[in-house]
C-alpha positions in Angstrom: -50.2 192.2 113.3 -49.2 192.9 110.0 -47.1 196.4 111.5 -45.3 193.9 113.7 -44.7 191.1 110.4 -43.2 194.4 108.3 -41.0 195.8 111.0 -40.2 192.5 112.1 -38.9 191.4 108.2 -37.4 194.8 108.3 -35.2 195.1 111.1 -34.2 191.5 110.5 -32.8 191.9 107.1 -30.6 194.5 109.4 -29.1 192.8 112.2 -28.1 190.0 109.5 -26.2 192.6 107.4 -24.5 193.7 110.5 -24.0 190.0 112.2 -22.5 188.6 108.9 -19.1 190.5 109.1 -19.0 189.8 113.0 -19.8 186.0 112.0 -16.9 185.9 109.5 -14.0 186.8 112.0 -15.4 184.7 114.8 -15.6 181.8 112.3 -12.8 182.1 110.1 -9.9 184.3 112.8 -11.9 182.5 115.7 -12.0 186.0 117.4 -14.7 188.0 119.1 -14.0 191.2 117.8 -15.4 193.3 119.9 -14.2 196.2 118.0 -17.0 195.4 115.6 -19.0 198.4 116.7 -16.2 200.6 115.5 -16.4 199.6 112.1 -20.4 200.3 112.8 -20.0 203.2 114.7 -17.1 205.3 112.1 -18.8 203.8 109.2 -22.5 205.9 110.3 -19.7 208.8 111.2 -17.9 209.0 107.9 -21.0 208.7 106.0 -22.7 212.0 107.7 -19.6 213.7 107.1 -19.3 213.3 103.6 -23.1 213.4 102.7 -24.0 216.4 105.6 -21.3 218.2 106.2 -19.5 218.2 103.0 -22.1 217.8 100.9 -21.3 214.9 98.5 -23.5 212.3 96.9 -24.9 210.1 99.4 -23.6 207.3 97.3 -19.9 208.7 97.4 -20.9 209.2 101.2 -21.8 205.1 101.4 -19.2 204.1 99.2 -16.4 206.1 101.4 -17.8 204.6 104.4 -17.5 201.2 103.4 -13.9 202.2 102.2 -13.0 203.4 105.5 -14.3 200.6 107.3 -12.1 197.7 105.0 -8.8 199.9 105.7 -9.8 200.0 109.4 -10.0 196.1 109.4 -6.9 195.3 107.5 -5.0 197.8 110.2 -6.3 196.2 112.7 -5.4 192.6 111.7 -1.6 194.1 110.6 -1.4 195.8 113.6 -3.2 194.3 116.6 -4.4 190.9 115.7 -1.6 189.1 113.8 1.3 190.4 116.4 -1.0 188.8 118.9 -1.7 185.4 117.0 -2.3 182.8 119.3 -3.5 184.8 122.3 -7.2 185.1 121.6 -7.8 186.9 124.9 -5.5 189.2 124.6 -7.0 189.9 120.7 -10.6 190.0 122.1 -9.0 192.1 125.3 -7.5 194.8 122.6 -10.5 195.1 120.3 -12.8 196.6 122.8 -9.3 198.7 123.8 -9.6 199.9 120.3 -13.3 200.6 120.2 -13.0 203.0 123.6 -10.5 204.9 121.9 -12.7 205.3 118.6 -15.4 205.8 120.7 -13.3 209.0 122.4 -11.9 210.0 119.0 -15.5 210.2 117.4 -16.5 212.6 120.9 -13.4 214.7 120.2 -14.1 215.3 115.9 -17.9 215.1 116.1 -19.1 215.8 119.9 -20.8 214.0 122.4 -24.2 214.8 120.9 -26.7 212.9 119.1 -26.9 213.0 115.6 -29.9 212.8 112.9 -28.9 211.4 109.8 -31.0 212.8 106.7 -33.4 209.9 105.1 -30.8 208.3 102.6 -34.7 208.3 100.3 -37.2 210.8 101.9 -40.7 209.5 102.0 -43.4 206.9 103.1 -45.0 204.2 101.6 -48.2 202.4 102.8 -47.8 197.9 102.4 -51.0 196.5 103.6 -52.2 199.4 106.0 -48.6 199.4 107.5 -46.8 202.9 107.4 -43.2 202.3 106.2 -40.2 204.8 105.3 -38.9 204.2 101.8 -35.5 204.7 104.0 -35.6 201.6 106.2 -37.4 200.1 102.9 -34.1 200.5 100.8 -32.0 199.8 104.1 -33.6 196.5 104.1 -33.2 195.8 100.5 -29.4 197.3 100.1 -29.0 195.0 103.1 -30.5 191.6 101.4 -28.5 192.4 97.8 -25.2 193.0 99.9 -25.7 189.7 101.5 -26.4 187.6 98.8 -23.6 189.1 97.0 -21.7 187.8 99.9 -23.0 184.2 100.0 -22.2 184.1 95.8 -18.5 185.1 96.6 -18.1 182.7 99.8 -19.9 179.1 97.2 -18.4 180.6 93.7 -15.4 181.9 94.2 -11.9 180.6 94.6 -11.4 182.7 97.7 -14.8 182.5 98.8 -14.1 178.6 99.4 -10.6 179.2 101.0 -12.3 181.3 103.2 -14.7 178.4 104.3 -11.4 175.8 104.1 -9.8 178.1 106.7 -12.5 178.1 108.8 -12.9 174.6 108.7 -9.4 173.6 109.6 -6.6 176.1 109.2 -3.8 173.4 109.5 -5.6 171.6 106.6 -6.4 174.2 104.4 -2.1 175.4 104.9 -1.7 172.3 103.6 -3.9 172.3 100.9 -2.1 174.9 99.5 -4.5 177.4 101.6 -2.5 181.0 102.7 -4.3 181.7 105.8 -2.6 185.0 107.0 -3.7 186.2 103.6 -7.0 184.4 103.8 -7.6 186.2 107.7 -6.6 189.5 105.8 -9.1 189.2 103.3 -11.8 188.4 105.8 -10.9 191.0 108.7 -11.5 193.8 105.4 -14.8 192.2 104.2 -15.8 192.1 107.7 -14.7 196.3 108.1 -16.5 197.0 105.2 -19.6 195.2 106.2 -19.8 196.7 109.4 -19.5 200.4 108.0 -22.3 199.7 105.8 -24.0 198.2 108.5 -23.5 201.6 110.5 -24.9 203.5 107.8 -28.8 201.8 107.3 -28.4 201.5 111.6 -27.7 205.0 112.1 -30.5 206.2 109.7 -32.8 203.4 111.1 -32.1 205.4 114.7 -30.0 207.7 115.1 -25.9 208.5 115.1 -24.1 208.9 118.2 -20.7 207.9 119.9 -22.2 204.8 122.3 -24.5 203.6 118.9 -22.0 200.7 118.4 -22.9 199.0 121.8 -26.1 197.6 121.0 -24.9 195.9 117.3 -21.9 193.8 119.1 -24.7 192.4 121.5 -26.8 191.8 118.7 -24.4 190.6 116.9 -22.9 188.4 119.4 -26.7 186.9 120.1 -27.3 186.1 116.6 -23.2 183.8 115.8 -23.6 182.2 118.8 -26.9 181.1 118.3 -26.8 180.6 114.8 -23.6 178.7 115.2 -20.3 178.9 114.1 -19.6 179.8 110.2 -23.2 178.6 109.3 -24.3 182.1 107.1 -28.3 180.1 106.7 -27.7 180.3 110.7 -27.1 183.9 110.8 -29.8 184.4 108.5 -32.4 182.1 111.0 -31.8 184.0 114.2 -31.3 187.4 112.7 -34.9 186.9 111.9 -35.5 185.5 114.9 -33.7 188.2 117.0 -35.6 191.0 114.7 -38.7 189.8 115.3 -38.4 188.8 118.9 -37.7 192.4 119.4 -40.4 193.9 117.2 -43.3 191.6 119.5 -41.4 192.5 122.7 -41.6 196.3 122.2 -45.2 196.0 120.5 -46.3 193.9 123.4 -44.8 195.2 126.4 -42.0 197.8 126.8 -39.0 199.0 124.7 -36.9 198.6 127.7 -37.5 194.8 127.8 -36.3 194.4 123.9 -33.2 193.0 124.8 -33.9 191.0 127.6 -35.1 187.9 126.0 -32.0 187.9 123.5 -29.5 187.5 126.9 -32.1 184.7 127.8 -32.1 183.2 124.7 -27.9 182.8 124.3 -28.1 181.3 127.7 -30.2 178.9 126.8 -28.9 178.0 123.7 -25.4 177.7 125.4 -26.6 175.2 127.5 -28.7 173.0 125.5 -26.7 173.4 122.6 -22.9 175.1 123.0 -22.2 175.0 119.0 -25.2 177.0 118.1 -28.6 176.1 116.7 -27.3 175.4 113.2 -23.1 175.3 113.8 -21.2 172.3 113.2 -19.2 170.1 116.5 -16.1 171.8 117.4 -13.1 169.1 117.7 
């Protein structure tokens, strides 16, 4: 039981790292971008070839991850999502266009392989008879400082508070004085830079490889739509939900069922309640 409670509080503190950027576009650009993985998937990628082939710090490795994962979301809004404002189909359509190609580029640099990333901190620490890595450890914990660091700037800062006026009501907050292009801008490179970091604790919680962004969208698509729309204390709930939901399925009966009761649980939630568990009435 207490195994299942650590890996459960664990992986949890993951999938909300990696949801949150996904839960910023859909809320604020009102797109599923389903290129999300990308950012998850060349994030993991960059970081192994700076830190493992190259040989730099692994924080130079992170850091250049993350870097590479904003510039990746500001190109895509600049290039693919503004030209297509308006057409939210033919965004969503594009995105997963986009995360094909990636997908082929990554088999073309880095091969169709698997790949182990090396423990960002080596060793194993026992918490109340529980064997844990100290890597998923300080995955969890870089994951919980990079999301409260999130929520300060969203409350305390002027753009922080844009941000939620845009998502609110983009018409209103133009108004208001409110830029939204800039605003969407702002948000599609937060939400590129989360996702590469994302990619990093994900790819040394399993393991690197060119399909690896597949599972995070559906994860991350269970945990907005369930949490609701723009509500971050939503994203939070179900990640933990989702994490631990997972942890007991595997535990209990077979890996192969783990994301079987995630599907069941959107549906249901769509249908007893369409704006999420703790989103706000769309009008």
């Amino acid at each position: 039981m207490m195994q299942i409670i650590i890996q459960g509080l664990l992986l949890s503190g993951l999938y909300a790292l990696i949801a949150m950027g996904f839960m910023l576009i859909f809320s604020i650009g009102r797109t599923l971008n389903l290129a999300y993985g990308a950012y998850i998937m060349v994030g993991g990628y960059i970081y192994f070839w700076l830190s493992q082939q190259i040989g730099m710090p692994k924080f130079v490795g992170f850091l250049g991850a993350v870097v590479v994962g904003a510039i990746m979301g500001l190109l895509k809004h600049r290039l693919i999502v503004k030209p297509l404002k308006g057409d939210p189909v033919a965004v969503e359509i594009s995105t997963l266009i986009l995360a094909v190609i990636m997908q082929s580029a990554v088999v073309l640099l880095f091969g169709d392989a698997s790949k182990i990333l090396l423990p960002i901190i080596p060793g194993v620490v026992t918490i109340s008879g529980a064997q844990v890595t100290y890597n998923i450890l300080a995955a969890t914990v870089m994951s919980w400082v990079i999301i409260l660091a999130l929520y300060a700037f969203i409350r305390g800062t002027h753009t922080g508070r844009a941000m939620q006026a845009v998502s609110m009501d983009q018409k209103g907050a133009a108004i208001s004085g409110v830029d939204p292009d800039r605003i969407n801008m702002i948000t599609w490179a937060i939400s590129g830079g989360l996702g590469a970091a994302g990619g990093v604790f994900f790819a040394s919680y399993t393991q690197l490889s060119p399909t690896m962004w597949v599972a995070p969208v559906i994860i991350s698509v269970a945990i907005v739509i369930v949490g609701g729309i723009g509500s971050i204390i939503g994203t939070l709930i179900v990640a933990h939900i989702i994490g631990f939901l997972e942890i007991i399925v595997v535990a209990v009966w077979a890996p192969e069922l783990r994301g079987v009761f995630t599907m069941l649980l959107i549906i249901g939630v769509l249908i007893m309640r369409p704006q999420g568990l703790f989103g706000r009435e769309e009008h």
